[in-house]
C-alpha positions as CSV (number, residue, x, y, z in Angstrom):
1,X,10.0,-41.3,-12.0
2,X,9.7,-40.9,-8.3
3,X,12.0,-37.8,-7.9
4,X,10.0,-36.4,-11.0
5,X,6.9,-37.1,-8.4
6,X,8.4,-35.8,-5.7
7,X,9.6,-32.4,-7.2
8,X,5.8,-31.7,-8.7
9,X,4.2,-32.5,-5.5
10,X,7.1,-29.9,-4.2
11,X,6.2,-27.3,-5.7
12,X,2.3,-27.5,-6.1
13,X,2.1,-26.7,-2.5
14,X,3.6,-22.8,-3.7
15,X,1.6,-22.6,-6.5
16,X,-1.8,-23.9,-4.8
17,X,-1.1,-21.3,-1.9
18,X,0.0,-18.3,-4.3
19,X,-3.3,-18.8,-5.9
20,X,-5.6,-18.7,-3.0
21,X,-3.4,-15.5,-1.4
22,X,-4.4,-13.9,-5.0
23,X,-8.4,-15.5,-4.6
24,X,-8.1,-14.4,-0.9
25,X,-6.8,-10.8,-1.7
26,X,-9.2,-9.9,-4.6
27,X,-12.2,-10.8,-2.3
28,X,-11.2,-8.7,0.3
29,X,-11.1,-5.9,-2.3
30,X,-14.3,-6.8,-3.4
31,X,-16.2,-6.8,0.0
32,X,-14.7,-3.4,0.4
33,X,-15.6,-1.7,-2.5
34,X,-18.8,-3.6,-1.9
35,X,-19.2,-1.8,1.9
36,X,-17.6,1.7,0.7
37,X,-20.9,2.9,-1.3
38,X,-23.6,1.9,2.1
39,X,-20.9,3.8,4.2
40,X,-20.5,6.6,2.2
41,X,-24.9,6.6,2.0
42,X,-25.2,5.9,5.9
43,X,-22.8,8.5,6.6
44,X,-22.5,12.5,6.3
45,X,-19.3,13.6,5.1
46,X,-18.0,15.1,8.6
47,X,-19.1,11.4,10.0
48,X,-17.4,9.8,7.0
49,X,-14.2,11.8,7.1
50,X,-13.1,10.6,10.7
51,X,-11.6,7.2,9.5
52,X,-9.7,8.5,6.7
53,X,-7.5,11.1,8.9
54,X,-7.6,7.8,11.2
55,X,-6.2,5.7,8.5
56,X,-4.4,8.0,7.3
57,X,-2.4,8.8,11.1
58,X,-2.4,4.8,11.6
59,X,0.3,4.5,8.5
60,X,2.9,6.7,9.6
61,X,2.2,5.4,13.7
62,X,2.2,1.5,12.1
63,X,6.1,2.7,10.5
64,X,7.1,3.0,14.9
65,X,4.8,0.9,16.2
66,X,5.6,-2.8,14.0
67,X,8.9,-1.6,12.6
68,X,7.9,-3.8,9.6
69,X,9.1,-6.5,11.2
70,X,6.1,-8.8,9.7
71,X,7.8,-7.9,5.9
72,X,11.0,-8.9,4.0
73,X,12.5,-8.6,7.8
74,X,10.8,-11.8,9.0
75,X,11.2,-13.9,5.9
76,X,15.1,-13.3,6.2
77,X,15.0,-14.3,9.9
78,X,12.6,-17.5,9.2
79,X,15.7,-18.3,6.5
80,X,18.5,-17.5,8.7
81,X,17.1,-19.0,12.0
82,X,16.0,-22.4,11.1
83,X,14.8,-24.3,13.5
84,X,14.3,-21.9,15.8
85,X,10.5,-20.1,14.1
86,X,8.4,-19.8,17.1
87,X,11.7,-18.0,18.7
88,X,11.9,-15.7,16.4
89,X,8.1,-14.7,16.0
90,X,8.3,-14.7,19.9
91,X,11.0,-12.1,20.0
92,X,9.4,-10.6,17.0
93,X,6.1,-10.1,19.3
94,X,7.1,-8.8,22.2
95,X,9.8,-6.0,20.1
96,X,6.7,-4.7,18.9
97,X,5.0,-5.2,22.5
98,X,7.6,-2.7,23.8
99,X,7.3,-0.6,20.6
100,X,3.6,-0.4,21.4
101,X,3.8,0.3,24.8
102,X,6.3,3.2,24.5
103,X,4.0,5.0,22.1
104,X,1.0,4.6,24.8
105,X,3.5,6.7,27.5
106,X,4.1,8.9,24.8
107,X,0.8,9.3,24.4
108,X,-0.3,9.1,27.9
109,X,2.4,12.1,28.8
110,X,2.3,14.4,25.9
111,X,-1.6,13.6,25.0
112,X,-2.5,17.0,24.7
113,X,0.2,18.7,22.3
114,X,0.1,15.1,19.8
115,X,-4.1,15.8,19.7
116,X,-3.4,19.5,18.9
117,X,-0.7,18.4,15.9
118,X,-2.6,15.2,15.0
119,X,-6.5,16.2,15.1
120,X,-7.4,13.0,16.9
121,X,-8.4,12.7,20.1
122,X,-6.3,11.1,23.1
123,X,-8.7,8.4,23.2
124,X,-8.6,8.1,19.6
125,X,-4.8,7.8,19.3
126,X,-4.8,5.2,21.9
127,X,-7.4,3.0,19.9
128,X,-5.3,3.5,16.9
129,X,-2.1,2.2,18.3
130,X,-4.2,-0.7,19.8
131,X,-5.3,-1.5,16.0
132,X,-2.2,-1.2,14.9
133,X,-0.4,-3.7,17.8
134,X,-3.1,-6.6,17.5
135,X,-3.0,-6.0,13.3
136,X,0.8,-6.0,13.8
137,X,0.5,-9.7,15.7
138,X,-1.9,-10.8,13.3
139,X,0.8,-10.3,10.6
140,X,3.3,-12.1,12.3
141,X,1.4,-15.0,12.1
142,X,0.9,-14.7,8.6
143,X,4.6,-13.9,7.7
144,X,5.3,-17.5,9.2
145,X,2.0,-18.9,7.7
146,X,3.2,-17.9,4.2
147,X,7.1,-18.6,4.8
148,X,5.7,-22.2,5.2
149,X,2.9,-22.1,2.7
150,X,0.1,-22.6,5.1
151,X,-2.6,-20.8,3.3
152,X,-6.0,-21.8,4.2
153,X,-6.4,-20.6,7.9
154,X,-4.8,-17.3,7.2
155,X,-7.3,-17.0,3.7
156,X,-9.8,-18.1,6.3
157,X,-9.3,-15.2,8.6
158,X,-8.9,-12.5,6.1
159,X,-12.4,-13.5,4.2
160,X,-14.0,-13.2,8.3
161,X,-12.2,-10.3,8.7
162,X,-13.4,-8.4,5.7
163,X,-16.9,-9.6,6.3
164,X,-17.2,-9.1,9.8
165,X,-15.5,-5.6,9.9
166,X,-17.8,-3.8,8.2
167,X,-20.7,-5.6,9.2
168,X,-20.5,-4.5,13.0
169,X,-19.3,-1.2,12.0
170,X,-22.8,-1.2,10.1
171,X,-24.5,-2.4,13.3
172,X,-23.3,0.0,15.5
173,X,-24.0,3.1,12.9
174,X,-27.2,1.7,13.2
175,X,-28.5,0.5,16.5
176,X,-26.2,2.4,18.8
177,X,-25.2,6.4,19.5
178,X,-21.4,5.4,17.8
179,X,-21.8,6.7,14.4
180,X,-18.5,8.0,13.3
181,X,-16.6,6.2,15.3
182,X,-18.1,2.9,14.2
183,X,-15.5,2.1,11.9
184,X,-13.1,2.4,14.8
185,X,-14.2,0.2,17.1
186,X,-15.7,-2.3,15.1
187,X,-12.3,-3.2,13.5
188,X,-10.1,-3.3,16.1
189,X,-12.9,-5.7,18.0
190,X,-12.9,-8.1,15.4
191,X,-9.4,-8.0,15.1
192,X,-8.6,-8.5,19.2
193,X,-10.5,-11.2,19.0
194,X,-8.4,-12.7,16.2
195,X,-5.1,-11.6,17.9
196,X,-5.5,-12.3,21.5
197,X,-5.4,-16.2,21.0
198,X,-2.6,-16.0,18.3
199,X,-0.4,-14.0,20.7
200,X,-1.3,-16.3,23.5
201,X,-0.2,-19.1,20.9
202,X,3.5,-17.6,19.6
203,X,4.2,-17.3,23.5
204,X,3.7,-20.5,24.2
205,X,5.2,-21.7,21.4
206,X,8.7,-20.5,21.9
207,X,11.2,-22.7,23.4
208,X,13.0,-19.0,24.0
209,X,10.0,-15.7,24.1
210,X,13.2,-13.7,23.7
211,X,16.2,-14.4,22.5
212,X,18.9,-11.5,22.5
213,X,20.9,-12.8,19.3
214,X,17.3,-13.1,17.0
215,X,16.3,-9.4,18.2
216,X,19.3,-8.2,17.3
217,X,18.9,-9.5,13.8
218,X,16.2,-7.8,13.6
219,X,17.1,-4.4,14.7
220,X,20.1,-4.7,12.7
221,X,17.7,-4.7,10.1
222,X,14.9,-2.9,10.8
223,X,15.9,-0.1,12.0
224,X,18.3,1.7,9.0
225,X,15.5,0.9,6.7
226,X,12.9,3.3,9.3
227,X,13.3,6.8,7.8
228,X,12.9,4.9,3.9
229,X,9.2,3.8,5.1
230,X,8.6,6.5,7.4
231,X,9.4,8.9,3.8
232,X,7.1,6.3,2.1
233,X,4.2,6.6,3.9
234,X,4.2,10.4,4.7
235,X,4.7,10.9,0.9
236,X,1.2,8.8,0.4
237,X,-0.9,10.3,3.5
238,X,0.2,13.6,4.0
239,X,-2.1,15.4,1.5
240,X,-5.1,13.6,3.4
241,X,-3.7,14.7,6.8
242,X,-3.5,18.2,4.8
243,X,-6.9,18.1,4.1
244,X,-8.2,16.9,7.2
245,X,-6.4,20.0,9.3
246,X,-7.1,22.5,7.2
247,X,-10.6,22.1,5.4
248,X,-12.2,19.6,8.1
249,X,-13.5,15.6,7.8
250,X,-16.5,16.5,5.6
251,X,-13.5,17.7,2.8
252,X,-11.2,14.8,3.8
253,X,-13.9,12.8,2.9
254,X,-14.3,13.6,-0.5
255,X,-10.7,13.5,-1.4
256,X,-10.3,9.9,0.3
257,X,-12.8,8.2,-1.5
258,X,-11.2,9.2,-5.2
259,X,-8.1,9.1,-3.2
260,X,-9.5,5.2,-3.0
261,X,-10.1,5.2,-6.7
262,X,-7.1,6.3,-8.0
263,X,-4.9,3.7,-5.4
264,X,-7.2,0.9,-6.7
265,X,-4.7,0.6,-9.8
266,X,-1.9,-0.2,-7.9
267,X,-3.5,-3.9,-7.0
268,X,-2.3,-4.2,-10.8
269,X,1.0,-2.8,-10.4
270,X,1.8,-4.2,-7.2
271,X,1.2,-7.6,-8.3
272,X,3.6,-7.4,-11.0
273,X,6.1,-5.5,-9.2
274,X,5.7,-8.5,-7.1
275,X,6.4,-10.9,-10.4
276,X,8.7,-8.9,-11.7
277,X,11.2,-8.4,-7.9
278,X,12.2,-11.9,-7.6
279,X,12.7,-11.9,-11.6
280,X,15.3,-9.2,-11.4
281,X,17.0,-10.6,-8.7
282,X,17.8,-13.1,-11.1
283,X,18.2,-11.5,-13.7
284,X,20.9,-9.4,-12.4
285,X,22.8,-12.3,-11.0
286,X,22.9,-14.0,-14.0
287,X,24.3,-10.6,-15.5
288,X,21.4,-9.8,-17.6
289,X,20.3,-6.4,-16.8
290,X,19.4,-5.7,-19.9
291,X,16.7,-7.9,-20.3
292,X,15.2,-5.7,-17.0
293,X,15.1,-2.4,-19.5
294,X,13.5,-4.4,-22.1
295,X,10.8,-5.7,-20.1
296,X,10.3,-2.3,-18.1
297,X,9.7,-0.7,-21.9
298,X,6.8,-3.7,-22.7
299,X,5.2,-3.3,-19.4
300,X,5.3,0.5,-18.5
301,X,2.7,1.7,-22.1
302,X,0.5,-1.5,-21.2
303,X,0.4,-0.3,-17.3
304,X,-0.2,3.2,-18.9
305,X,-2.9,2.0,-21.9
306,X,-4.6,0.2,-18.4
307,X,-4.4,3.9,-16.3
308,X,-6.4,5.5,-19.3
309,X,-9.1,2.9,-19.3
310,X,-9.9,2.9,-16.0
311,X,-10.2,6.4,-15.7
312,X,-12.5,6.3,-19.1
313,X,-15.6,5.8,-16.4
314,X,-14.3,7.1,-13.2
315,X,-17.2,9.5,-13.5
316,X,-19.3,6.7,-12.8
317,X,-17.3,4.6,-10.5
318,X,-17.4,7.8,-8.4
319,X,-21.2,7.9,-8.6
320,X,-21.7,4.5,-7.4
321,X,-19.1,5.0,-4.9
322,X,-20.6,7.5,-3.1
323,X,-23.7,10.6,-3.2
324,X,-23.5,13.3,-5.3
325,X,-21.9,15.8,-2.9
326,X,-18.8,13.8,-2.9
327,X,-18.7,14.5,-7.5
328,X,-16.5,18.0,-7.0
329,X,-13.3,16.0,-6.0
330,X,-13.6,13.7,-9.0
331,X,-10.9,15.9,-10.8
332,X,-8.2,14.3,-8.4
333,X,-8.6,11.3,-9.7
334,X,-6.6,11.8,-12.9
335,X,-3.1,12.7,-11.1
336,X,-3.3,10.4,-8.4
337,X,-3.4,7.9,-10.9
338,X,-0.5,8.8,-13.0
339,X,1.1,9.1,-9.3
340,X,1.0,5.0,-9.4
341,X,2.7,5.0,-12.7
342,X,5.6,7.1,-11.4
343,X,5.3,4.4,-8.3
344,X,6.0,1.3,-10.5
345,X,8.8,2.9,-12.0
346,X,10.3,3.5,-8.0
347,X,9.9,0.2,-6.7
348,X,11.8,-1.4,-10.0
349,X,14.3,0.7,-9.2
350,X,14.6,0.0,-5.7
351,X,14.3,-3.7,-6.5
352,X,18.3,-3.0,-8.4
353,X,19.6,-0.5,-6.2
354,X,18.5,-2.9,-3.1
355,X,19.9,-6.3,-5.0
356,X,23.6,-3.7,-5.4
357,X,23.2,-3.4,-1.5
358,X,22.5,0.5,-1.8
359,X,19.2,0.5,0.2
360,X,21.1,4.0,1.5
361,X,20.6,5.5,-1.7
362,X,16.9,4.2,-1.6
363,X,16.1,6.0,1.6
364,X,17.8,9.2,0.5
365,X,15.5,9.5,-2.1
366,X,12.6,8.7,-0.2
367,X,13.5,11.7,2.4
368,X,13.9,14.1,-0.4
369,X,10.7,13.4,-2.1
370,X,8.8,13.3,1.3
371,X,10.4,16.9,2.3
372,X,9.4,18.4,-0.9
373,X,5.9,16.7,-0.6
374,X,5.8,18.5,2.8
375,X,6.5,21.5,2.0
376,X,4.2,21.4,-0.9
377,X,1.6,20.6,1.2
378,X,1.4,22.8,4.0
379,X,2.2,25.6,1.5
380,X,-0.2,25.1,-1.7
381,X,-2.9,22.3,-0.4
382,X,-3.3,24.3,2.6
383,X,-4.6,27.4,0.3
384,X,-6.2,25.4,-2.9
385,X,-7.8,22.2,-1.3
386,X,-7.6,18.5,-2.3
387,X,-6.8,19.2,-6.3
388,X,-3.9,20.9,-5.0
389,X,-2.8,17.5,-2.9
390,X,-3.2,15.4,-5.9
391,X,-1.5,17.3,-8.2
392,X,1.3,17.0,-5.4
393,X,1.1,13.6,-5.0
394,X,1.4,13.1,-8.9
395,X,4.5,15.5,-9.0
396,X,6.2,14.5,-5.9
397,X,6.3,10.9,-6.9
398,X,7.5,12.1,-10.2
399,X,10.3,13.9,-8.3
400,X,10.8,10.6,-6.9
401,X,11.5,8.9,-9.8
402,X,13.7,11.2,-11.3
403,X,16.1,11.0,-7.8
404,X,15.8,7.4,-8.3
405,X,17.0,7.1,-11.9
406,X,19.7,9.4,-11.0
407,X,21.1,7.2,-8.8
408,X,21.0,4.2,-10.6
409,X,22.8,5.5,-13.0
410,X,25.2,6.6,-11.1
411,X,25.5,2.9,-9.2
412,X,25.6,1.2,-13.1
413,X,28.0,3.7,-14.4
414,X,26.4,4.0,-17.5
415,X,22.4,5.4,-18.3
416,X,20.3,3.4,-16.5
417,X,17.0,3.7,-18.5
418,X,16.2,4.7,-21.8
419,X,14.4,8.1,-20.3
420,X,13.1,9.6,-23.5
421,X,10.9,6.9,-24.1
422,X,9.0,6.8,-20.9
423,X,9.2,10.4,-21.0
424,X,7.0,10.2,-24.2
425,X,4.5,7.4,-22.6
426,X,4.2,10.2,-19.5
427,X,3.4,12.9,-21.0
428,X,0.6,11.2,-23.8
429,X,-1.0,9.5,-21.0
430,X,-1.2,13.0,-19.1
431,X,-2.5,15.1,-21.7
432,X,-5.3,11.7,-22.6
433,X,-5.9,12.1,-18.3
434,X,-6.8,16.1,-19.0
435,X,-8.5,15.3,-22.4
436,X,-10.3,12.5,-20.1
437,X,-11.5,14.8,-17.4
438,X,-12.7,17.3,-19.9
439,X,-15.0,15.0,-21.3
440,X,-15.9,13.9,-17.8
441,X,-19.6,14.7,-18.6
442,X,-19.2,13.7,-22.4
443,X,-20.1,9.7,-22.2
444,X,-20.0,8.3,-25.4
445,X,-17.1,10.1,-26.3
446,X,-15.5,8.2,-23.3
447,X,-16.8,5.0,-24.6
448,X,-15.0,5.8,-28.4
449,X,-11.5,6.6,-26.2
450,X,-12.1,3.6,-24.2
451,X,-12.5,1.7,-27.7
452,X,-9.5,3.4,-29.0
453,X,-7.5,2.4,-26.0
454,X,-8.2,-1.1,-26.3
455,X,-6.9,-1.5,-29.6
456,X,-3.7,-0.2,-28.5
457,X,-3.9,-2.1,-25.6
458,X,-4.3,-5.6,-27.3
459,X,-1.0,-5.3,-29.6
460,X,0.9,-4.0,-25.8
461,X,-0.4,-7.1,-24.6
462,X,0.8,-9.5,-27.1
463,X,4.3,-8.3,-27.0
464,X,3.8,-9.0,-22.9
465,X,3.1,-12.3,-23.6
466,X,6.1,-14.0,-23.5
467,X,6.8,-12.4,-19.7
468,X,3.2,-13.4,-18.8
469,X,4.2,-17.3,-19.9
470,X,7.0,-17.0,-17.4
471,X,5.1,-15.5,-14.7
């Protein structure tokens, strides 16, 4: 009776902290979409447009900058080094310290050519790599925060931070000279303020700030795996950075706020991809892949049933979003939508290939797929504008997932998905996205698809139910 105690006591702790990262992580959504409606009214489009290019630059300098080291990296090192955590988030801190510093002389010494190819000033590009180092530490205390299931100080901090943020921002549009590069500064002072004291903390912490065998861990590590999320994010950003160089902020604007919208589905898919990763680990070692097919055929039409109903009203989500200046990019919506479909697909993929040790294969695909989206972009969205770079982002992540099937088939020996089927659920769910945006000013023939959509949604459902018991 006492070991029966002692194992549900054990593993409340997970569960209690896996619900409040979930609480913690839809409220933070929430203040955002909350704040991204008064920015887009207290802002013009050329003011509004200077953070997205900024956001957009900070995810392929975060890749060089962190090294991921605050991701599946860490939690392996936490496992393999017990008893030695503050050692390794030591070492972990000051790899990205040097990281960080190097891109500064970079910076410092080449300033001029990186502003020309970038569009950011020198000033700019040295505030970004600041946001990204004291975001980076920040992280590092979370990794180890999570890996022990310490949840409330790090839910703590992430409410303050999402509250905060965007209030000073608001403050300094309003009561200073900094307009457009309120939502800069504002950030990255309310995230020094968190970081400085954490840093201070991990240093002193450490028996060891730096212990040769731990950082080479995680080089070993980090480092193959670069180009696979260097690919990753340049596939997702580089039709904003397109955008922003060739048709100016005001454009880049538009495009990332629908750009926004059409991301906002993948809170749905990455939390079952995040379900659904640890499930096929298992799966696979028990030698049940087939069960993995099964489940991807239940889950894929209910993800794509989902897509459609959301974008049912994205007319009006864009409205309340933002002014009516920003309504001519609501047609990229519909692609970069699909795009997360294709994305789902990918990362179940990856989850196999990487559990079969062929995280080589995973990158190569990655490369391909970013080249082509490249070239795609500086060719066609440099001539036809934001529809142009989602329609690229749909296709190239649908290039993607073709490479990737490929190659797990070839690693299985045999065909690794049933490809005509999702086929089919692609292309329906495409031509009900362009019979969607045709009707985009049509609303109650919206509100009789959006009807029609949930009754095929509710039967997809029920045949899900037996994975959502497990999950």
């Amino acid at each position: 009776m006492l070991t029966a105690a002692n194992k549900k006591a054990r593993f409340a702790l997970p569960a209690r902290a896996s619900i409040w990262y979930v609480i913690t992580s839809a409220l933070e959504r929430g203040i955002t979409f909350i704040f991204t409606p008064i920015f887009t009214r207290a802002l013009t489009t050329d003011e509004f447009g200077l953070y997205p290019l900024y956001v957009s630059w900070m995810g392929v300098f975060t890749v060089f900058i962190t090294l991921e080291l605050s991701g599946n990296i860490i939690y392996r090192g936490l496992s393999r080094f017990k008893g030695r955590e503050d050692e390794l988030i030591s070492t972990s801190l000051l790899i990205m310290s040097t990281s960080a510093a190097i891109m500064c002389a970079a910076v410092l010494i080449f300033g001029d050519a990186m502003t020309r190819v970038i569009g950011l000033s020198r000033q700019i590009i040295l505030l970004l790599i600041a946001q990204i180092y004291t975001s980076g530490v920040v992280n590092l205390f979370f990794a180890k925060c999570r890996y022990f299931y310490k949840y409330k100080l790090p839910s703590f901090i992430n409410i303050a931070f999402a509250v905060a943020s965007p209030a000073l921002s608001l403050f300094l549009i309003n009561f200073t000279r900094v307009r457009s590069e309120a939502r800069i500064v504002a950030p990255l002072a309310v995230t020094a303020i968190i970081a400085l004291p954490i840093a201070a903390s991990m240093l002193y912490s450490a028996k060891h700030r730096f212990s040769p065998d731990i950082a080479r861990h995680l080089l070993k590590n980090a480092l193959p795996l670069l180009p696979h999320y260097a690919a990753t994010t340049v596939m997702a950003q580089i039709g904003k950075i397109t955008v922003g160089r060739f048709y100016g902020e005001g454009e880049l604007a538009k495009y990332s706020v629908v750009f926004s919208m059409g991301f906002l589905f993948s809170l749905v898919t990455g939390g079952i991809n995040s379900a659904l990763s640890p499930w096929i680990t298992r799966k696979l070692a028990a030698s049940k892949g087939d069960q993995i097919e099964a489940t991807a055929q239940k889950v894929f039409p209910l993800l794509a049933t989902m897509t459609l109903m959301g974008l049912c009203f994205s007319p009006e989500g864009l409205a309340f979003l933002a002014p009516a200046e920003y309504r001519s990019a609501l047609g990229a919506v519909y692609p970069i939508s699909i795009s997360v479909l294709f994305t789902f697909l990918v990362l179940l993929i990856n989850a196999i290939l990487l559990y079969f040790e062929k995280g080589h294969l995973v990158t190569v695909a990655s490369l391909i797929a970013a080249a082509i989206s490249i070239i795609l972009n500086l060719t066609v969205t440099s001539r036809y504008g934001y529809i142009a770079a989602a329609l690229i982002q749909a296709a190239s992540s649908f290039i993607l997932l073709v490479i990737s099937v490929i190659m797990l088939g070839g690693v299985l020996k045999k065909r690794s998905f049933s490809n005509s089927k999702y086929l089919r659920v692609i292309i329906v769910t495409a031509l009900f996205a362009w019979l969607l945006f045709a009707l985009r000013d049509v609303f109650l023939s919206r509100v009789f698809l959006f009807i029609s959509f949930l009754l095929v949604l509710i039967p997809q459902a029920l045949e899900c139910k037996n994975l959502i018991k497990e999950k």
